[in-house]
N, C-alpha and C positions, 0 to 999 in steps of 0.2 A: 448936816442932816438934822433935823426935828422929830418927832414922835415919840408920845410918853410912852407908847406901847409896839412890844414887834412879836409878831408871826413867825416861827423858827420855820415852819413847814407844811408837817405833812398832816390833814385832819379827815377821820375815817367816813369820809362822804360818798357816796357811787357818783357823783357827775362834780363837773368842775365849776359848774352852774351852782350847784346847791352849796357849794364849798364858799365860795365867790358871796353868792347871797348871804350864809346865813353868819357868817364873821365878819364881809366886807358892808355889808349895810347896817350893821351894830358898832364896828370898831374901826372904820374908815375914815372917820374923820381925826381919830387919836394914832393913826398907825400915817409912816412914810413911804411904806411900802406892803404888798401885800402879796400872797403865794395864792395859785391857783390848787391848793390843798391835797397837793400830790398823789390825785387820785389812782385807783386801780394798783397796776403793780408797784410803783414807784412808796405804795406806802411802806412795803418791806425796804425801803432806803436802802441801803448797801448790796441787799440779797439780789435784789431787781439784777445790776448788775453783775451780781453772779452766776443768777441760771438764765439771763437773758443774751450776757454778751460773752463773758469769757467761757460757759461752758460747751456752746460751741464753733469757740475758734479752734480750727484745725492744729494749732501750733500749742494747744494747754489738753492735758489730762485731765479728768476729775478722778478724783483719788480718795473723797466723801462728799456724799449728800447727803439730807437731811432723812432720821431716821422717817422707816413709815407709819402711817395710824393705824393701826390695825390692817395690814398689810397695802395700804392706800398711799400710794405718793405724793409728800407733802414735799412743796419749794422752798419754805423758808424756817430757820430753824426754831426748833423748841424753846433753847438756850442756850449757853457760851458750848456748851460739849458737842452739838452736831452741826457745825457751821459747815458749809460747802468749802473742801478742800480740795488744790489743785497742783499740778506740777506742772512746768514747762518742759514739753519734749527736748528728748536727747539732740544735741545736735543746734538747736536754736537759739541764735544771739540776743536777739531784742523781737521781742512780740509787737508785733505792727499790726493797727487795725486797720482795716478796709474802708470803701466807702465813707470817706471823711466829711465831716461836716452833721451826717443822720446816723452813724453805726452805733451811737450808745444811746440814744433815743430822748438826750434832753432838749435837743433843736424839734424835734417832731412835738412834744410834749407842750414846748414851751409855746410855739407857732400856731397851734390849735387852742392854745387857753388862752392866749391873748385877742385873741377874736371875740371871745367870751368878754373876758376883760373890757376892752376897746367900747363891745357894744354896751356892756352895764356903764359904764363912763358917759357914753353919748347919750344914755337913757337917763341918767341924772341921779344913778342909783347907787355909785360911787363918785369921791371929792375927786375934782376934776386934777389935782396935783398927784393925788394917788401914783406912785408908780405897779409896776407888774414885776413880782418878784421873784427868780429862778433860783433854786435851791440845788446846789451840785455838790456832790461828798469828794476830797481831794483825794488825791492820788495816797496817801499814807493812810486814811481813814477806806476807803473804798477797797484797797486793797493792803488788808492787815496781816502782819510776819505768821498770824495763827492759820490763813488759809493760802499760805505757800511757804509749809514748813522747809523746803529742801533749800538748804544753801542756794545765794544767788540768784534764785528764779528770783526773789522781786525788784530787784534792780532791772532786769530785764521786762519786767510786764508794768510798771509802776513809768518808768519814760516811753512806753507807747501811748498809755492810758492817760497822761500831762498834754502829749501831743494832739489826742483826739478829742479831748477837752477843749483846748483849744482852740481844734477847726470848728466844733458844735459851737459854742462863745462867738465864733466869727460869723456861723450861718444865720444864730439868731441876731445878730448887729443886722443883717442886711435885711431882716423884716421887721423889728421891734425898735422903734427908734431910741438913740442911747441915752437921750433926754425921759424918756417914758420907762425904763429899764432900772433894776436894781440885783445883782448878784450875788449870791451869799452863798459862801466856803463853806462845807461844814465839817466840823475837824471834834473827831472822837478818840479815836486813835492816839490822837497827836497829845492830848488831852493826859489820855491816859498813863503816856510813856512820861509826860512832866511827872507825875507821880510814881517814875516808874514802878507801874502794874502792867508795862508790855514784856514779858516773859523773855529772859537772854538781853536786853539793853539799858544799861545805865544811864540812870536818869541825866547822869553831868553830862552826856551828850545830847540832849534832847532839840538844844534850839540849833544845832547844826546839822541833825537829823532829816528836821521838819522845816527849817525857813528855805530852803533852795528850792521845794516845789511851791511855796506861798508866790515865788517874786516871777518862777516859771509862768505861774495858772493866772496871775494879776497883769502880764506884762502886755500892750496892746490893747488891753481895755479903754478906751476913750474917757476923759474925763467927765463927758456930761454921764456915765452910768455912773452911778452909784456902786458900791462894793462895800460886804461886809463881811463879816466871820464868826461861826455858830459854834463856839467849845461846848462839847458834851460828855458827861458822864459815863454815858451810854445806857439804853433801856433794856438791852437785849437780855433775857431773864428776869427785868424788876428794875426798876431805879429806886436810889442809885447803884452802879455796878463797883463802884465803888468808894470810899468818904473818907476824902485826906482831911488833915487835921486841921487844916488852913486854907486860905486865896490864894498863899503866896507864891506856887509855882502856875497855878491860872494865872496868874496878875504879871509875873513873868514872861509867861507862852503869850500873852495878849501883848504887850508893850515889843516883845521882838518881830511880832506879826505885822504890829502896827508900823513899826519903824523899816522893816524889811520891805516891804510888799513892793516898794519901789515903784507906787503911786500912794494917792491919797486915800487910807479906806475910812468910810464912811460909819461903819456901826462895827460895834464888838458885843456878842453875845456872850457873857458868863454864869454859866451854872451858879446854883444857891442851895447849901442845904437846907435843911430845919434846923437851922440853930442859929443864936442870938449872943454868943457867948464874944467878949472882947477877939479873943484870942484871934480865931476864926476868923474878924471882918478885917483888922487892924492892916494888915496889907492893902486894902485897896488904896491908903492913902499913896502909895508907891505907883500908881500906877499914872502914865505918861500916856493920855488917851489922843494929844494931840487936834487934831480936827472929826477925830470919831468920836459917835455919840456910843456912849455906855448903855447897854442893855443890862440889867441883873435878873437873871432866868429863876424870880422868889417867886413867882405866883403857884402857890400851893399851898394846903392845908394852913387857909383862908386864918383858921382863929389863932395864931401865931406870926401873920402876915403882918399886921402894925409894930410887935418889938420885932421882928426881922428889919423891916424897914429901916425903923429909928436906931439899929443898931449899925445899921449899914450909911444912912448918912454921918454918921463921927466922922468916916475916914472919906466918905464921897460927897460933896455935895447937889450933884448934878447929876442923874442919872435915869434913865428912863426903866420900865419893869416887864419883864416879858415868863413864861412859863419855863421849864428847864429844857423842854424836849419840845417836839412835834407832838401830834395826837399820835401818831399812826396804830398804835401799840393799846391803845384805848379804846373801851366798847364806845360804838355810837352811841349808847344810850348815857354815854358823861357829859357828851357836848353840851348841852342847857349847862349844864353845873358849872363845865369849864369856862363858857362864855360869862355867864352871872360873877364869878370868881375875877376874870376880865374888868368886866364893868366895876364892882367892889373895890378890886388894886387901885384902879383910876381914879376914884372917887378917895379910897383912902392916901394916898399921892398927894391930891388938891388939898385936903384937909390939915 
């Protein structure tokens, strides 16, 4: 895979058009794959899935939603305190979802921007290599130990939700051809507990925790798509949500995902903070990227970005530079800035 630059996801556009446009025809020629900017619900990323599919399947409780605005029902949360919590009914072994293939809404999602896609291609208004890139949260990040605090329920809702990942993955094989396709994991969660900051779980268990649904959710994938992996921080309240001292349990989580997946993956997305300091970068030299290309997610506060960079090739020489997160979480009125910030990276990269 190529691209000095990647697209983690989600960017606060109302059409999939204007998404498509206004990144894909400035940064399409530097990117290998690009997201249809996860318009509408999908930009609350994890929550979508919470007040859209598990809260009402007949076999889950909601046990909190998001507090209200002045008595006004809001769907997705403030921050880490009123995340949508749930229980699996008494009595129920494994949550099964219905309707396989459409139930969680990324095969519907995907099938309606690719059209989009398809046509800006034909029209000559994106590189004809370009692929159409689907951004899916895994089963550990989608559904985290904090929104099914009751013993055992996640074990039970986390292998239905692998499963109908799955069948959506296969419904979009049969319209999106796997040549034209690129899919990217995206793992916050997973993330977090390498440092363990997942509440109740030690970190020294983390790569056995999380590698059995990486090799689940990858297995079946045809080899002409493409497959990558989005570690994040997390935004939820402010990024970042949290700042270990180091790469070296990212660089860890990345190199078992790599080696695990039980195909080839293609890109690995790693956060970056603001800082330049030895310490901090010195792990990447440890890292076994294999046949994926390295993303480093530094594109931020821009007048820091050249020593971030030059401190981070010591240990990398080869890597391409992406933002730490999606837009979603960002007023539309950053985009200009964020895109120019874009174009800046690339030009300071070449230089």
């Amino acid at each position: 895979m190529k691209g000095e630059t990647l697209l983690v996801g989600s960017i606060p556009l109302p059409t999939t058009t204007e998404a498509l446009r206004t990144f894909g025809e400035t940064l399409g020629p530097h990117l290998a794959s690009l997201p249809d900017g996860e318009v509408g619900w999908r930009q609350f990323w994890i929550t979508r899935v919470h007040f859209q599919v598990l809260a009402i399947h007949p076999d889950i409780e909601v046990v909190q939603q998001p507090r209200r605005d002045d008595g006004v029902e809001r769907i997705y949360p403030h921050d880490a305190t009123d995340n949508w919590n749930f229980r699996v009914r008494p009595g129920v072994e494994k949550i099964v979802f219905g309707h396989p293939g459409w139930r969680l809404g990324f095969y519907q999602d995907a099938l309606n921007s690719y059209e989009v896609f398809k046509e800006m291609k034909a029209q000559g208004r994106l590189p004809k290599a370009l692929r159409f890139q689907v951004s899916i949260p895994t089963a550990v990040s989608a559904l985290p130990p904090r929104c099914f605090p009751t013993p055992g329920d996640l074990e039970k809702v986390r292998s239905g939700y692998i499963d109908a990942v799955r069948a959506e993955v296969a419904a979009i094989l049969q319209h999106i051809p796997a040549n034209e396709l690129a899919i990217q994991w995206d793992c916050s969660t997973e993330l977090q507990d390498a440092y363990g900051m997942v509440k109740g779980l030690e970190p020294e268990g983390m790569i056995a925790r999380n590698l059995g649904q990486v090799h689940e959710l990858s297995k079946g994938i045809p080899d002409d798509a493409l497959i990558g992996f989005h570690l994040c921080f997390g935004t939820l309240g402010g990024w970042p949500r949290f700042e270990p001292p180091s790469m070296d349990k990212a660089v860890e989580l990345a190199n078992a995902f790599i080696a695990g997946a039980g195909r080839r993956v293609d890109w690995m997305h790693i956060p970056v903070l603001d800082r330049s300091d030895e310490t901090y970068y010195a792990p990447l030299a440890n890292l076994n990227p294999k046949e994926a290309r390295i993303f480093l997610g530094m594109i931020h506060n821009m007048s820091t970005f050249a020593v971030r960079l030059a401190a981070a090739r010591k240990h990398l020489k080869d890597f391409g530079v992406a933002a730490y997160c999606g837009f979603g979480r960002r007023p539309k009125g950053d985009l200009p800035e964020i895109l120019r910030d874009h174009v800046s990276a690339l030009d300071m990269m070449r230089g």
